[in-house]
C-alpha positions as a Markdown table, in Angstrom:
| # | Residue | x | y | z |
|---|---|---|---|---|
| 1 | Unk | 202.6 | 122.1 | 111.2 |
| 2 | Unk | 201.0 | 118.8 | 112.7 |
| 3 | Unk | 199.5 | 121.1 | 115.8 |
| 4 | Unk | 198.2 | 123.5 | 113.3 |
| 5 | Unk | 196.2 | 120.9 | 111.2 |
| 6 | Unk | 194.8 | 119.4 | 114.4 |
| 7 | Unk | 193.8 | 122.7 | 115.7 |
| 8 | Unk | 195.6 | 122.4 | 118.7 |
| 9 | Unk | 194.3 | 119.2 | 119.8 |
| 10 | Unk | 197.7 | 118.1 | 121.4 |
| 11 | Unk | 199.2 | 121.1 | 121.6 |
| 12 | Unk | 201.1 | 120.2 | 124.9 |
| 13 | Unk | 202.8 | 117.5 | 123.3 |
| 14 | Unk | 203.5 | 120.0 | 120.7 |
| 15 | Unk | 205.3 | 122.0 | 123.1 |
| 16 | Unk | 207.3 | 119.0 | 124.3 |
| 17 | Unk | 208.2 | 118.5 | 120.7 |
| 18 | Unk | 209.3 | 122.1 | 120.1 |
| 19 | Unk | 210.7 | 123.1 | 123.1 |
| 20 | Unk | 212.7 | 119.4 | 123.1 |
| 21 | Unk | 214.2 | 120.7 | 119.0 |
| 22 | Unk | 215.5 | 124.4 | 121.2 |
| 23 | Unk | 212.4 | 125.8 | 119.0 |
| 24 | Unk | 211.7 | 127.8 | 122.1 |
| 25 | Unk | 210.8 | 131.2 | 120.3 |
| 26 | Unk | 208.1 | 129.4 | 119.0 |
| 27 | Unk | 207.0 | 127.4 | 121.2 |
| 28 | Unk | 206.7 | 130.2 | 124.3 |
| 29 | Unk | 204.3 | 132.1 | 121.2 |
| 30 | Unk | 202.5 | 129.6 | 121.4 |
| 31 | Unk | 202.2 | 129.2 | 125.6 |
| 32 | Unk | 201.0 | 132.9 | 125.5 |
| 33 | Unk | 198.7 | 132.5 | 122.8 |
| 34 | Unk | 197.5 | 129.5 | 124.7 |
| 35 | Unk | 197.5 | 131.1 | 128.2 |
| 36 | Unk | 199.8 | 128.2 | 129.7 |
| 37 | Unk | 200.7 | 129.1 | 133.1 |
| 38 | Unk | 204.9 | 129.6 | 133.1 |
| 39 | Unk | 205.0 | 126.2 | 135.5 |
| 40 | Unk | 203.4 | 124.0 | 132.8 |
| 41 | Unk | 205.2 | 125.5 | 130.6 |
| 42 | Unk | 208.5 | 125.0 | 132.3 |
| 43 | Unk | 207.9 | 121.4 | 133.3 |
| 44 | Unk | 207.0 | 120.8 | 129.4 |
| 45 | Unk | 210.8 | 122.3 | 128.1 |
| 46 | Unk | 211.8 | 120.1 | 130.9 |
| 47 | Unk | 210.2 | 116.9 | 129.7 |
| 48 | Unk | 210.9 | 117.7 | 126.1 |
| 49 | Unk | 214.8 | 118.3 | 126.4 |
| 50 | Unk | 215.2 | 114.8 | 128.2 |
| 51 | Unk | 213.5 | 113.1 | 125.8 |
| 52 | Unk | 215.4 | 114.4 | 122.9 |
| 53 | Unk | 218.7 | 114.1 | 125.2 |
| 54 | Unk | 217.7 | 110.3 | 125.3 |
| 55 | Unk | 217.8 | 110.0 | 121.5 |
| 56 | Unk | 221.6 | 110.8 | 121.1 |
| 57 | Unk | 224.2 | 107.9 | 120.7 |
| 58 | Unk | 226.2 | 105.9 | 119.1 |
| 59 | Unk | 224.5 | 103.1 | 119.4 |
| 60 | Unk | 221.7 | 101.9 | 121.7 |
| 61 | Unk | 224.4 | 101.3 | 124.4 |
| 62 | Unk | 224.8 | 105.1 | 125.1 |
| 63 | Unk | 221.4 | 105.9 | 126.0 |
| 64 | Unk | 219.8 | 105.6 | 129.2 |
| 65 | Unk | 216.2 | 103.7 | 127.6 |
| 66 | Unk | 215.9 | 102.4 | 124.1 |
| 67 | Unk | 213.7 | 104.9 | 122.3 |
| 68 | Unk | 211.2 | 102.0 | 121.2 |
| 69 | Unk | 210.8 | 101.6 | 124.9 |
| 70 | Unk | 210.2 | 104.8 | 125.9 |
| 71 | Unk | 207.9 | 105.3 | 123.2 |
| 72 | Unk | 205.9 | 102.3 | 124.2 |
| 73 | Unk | 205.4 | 103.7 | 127.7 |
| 74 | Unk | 204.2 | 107.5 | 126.1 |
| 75 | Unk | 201.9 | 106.1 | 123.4 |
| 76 | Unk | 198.6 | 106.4 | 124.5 |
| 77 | Unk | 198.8 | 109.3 | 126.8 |
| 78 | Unk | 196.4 | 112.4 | 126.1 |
| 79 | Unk | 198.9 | 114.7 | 127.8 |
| 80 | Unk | 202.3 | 114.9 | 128.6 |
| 81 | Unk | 201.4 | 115.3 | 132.5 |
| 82 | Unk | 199.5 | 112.0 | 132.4 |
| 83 | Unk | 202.8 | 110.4 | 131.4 |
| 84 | Unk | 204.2 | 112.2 | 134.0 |
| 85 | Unk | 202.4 | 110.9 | 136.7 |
| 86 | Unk | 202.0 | 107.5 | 135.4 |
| 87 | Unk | 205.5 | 107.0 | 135.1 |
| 88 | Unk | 207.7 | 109.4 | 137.5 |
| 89 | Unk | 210.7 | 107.0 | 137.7 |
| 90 | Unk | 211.5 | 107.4 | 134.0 |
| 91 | Unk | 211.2 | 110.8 | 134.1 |
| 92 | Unk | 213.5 | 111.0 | 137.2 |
| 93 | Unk | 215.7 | 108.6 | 135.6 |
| 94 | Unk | 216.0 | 110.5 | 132.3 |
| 95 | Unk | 216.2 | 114.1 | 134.6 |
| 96 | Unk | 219.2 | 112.5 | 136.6 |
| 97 | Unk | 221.2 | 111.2 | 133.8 |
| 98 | Unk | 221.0 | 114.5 | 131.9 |
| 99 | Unk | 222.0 | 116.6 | 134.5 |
| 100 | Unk | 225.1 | 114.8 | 135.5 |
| 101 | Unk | 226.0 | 114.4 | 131.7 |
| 102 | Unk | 225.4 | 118.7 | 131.4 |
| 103 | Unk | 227.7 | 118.7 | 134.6 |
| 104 | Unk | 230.6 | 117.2 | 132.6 |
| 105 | Unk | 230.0 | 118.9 | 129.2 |
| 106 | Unk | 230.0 | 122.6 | 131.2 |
| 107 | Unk | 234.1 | 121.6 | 132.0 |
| 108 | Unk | 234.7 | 121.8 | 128.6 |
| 109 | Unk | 236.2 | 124.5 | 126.6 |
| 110 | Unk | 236.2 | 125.6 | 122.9 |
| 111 | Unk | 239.0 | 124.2 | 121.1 |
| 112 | Unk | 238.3 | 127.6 | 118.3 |
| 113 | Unk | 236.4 | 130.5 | 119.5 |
| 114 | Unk | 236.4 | 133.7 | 117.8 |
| 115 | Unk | 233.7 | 136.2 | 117.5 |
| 116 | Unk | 231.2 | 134.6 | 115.1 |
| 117 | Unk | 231.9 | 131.1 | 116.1 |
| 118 | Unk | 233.1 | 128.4 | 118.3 |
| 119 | Unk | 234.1 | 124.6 | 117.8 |
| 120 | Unk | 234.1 | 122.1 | 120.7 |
| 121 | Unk | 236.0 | 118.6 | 120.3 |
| 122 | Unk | 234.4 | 116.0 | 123.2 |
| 123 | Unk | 236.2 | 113.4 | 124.6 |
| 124 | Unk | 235.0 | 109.7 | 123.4 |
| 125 | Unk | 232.7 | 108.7 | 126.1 |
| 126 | Unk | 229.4 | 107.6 | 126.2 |
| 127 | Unk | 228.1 | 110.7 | 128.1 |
| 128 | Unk | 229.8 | 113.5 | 125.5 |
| 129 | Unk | 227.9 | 111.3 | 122.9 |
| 130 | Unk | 224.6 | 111.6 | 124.9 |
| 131 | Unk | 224.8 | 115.2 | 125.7 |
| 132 | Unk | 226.3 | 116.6 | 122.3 |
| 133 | Unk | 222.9 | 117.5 | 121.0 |
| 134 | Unk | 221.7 | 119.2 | 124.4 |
| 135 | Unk | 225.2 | 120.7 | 124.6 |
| 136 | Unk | 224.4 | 122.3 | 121.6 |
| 137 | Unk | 221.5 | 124.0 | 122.2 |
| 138 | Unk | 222.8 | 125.3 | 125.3 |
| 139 | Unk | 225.4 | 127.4 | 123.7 |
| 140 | Unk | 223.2 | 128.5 | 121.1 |
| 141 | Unk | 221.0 | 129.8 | 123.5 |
| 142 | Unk | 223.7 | 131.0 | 125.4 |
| 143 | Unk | 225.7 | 133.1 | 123.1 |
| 144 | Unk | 223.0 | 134.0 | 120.1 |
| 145 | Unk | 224.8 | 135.7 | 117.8 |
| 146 | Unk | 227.5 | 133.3 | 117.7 |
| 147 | Unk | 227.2 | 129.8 | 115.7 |
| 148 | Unk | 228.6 | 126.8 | 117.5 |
| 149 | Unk | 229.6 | 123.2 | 116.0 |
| 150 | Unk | 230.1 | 120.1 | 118.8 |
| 151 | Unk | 231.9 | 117.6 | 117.3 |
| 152 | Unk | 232.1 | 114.0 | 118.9 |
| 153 | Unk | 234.2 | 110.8 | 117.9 |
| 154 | Unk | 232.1 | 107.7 | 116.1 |
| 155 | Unk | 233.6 | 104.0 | 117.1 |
| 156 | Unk | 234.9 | 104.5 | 113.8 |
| 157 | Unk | 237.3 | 107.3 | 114.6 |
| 158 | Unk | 235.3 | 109.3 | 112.5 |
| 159 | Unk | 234.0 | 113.0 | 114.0 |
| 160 | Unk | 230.1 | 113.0 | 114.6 |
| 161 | Unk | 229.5 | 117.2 | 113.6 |
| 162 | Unk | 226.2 | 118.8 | 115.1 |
| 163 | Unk | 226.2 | 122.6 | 113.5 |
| 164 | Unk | 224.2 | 125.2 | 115.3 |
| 165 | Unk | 223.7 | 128.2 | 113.3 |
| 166 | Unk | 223.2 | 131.9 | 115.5 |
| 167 | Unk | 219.6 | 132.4 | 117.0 |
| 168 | Unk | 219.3 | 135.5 | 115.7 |
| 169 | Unk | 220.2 | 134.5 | 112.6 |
| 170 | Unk | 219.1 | 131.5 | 112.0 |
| 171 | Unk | 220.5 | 130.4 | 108.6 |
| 172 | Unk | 223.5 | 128.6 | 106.7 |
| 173 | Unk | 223.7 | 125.4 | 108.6 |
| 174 | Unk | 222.6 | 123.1 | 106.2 |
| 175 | Unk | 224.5 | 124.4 | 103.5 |
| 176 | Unk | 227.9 | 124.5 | 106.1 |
| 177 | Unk | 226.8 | 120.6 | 106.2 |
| 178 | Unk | 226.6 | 119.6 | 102.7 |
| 179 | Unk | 230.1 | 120.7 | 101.8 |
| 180 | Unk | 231.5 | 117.6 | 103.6 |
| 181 | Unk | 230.0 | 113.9 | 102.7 |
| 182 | Unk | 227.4 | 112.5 | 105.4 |
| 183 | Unk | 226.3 | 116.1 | 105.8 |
| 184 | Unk | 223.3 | 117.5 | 105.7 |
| 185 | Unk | 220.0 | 118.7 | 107.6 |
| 186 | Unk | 218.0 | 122.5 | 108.2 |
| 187 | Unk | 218.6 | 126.0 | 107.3 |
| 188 | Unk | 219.2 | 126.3 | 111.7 |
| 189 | Unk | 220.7 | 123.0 | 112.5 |
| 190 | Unk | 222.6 | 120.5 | 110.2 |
| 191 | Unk | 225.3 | 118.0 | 111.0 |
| 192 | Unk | 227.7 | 115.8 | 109.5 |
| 193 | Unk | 227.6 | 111.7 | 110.0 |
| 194 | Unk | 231.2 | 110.8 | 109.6 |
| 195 | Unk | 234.0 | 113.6 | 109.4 |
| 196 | Unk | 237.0 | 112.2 | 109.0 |
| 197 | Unk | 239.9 | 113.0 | 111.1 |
| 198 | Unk | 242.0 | 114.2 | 108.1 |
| 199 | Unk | 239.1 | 116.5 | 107.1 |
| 200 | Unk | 238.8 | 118.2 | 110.5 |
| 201 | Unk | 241.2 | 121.1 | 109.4 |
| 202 | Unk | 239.0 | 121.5 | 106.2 |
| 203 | Unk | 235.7 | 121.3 | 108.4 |
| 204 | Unk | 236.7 | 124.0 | 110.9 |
| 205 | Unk | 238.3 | 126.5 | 108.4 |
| 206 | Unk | 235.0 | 126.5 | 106.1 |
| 207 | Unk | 233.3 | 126.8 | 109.4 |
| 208 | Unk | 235.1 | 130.0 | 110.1 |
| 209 | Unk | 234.9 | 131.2 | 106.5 |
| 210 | Unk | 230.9 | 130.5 | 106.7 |
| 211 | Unk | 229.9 | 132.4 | 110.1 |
| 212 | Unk | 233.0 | 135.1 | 110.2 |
């Protein structure tokens, strides 16, 4: 919406934006309407998942920069390549720590997985709390047609819920969310602050019942 009402004015760092929220149908429609070479558009997906890797936590603890910080060192820039350039260490930094987190979330296996859906419990670690929205997107893309929930315990002992509804049918998420309390979010993508343990039976049998 913003890149439409500034005519494409920052439309690069509109890309980082989408491609960073797995809005990557949109935002390759707009690389070709563009006429964005596929390296520049690659090395903007790239910039845009670890910067929305670095805003999942518990707390500021968890993630590798303080998003106030990192912000600070982006404002300013006309493009997302002059950040680049200026400061290659964070983006090596944020690059290194994401890849060795994806590293340990691709061990893990679905604790339910039928044919419309899969669950995944992580362990409690600071690196399954950074990757879990990431994690996410990567088996949406992965398996499409198939909706996906990555749950991840809160300090306290609640479940953190991030609900991904099918790609190809992108819808229901939101209203998955809202039957629990703390839930809530988009049609696509929703999530639930604090599941309780004693609800996480409830959770994954309405998940089942919502994407059969």
């Amino acid at each position: 919406i913003i890149d439409a009402l500034l005519g494409g004015q920052y439309r690069h760092w509109a890309l980082v934006g989408a491609y960073g929220d797995n809005l990557n149908r949109s935002a390759d429609a707009l690389v070709k309407q563009s006429e964005i070479d596929a390296a520049t558009r690659d090395r903007l997906q790239r910039l845009g998942v670890y910067l929305n890797y670095n805003s999942y936590g518990a707390s500021l603890d968890d993630l590798l920069m303080p998003p106030a910080v990192l912000y600070r060192h982006i404002a300013g820039f006309e493009t997302p390549d002059d950040f680049m350039q200026a400061y290659p260490d964070i983006v090596m930094a944020l690059a290194e720590g994401y890849q060795t987190d994806r590293a340990h979330a691709e061990q893990l296996t679905a604790e339910y997985d039928y044919a419309g859906g899969a669950v995944y419990l992580l362990p409690n670690a600071p690196w399954a709390r950074r990757i879990s929205g990431m994690f996410g997107n990567q088996l949406a893309n992965q398996s499409p047609d198939k909706a996906h929930a990555v749950l991840t315990p809160t300090p306290d002992g609640d479940w953190m819920v991030s609900i991904r509804a099918p790609l190809n049918r992108p819808l229901g998420a939101v209203a998955l969310a809202q039957q629990f309390a703390t839930g809530g979010g988009r049609e696509g993508a929703a999530g639930i602050n604090a599941l309780p343990q004693t609800k996480l039976s409830d959770f994954v049998s309405a998940f089942s019942r919502h994407y059969p």
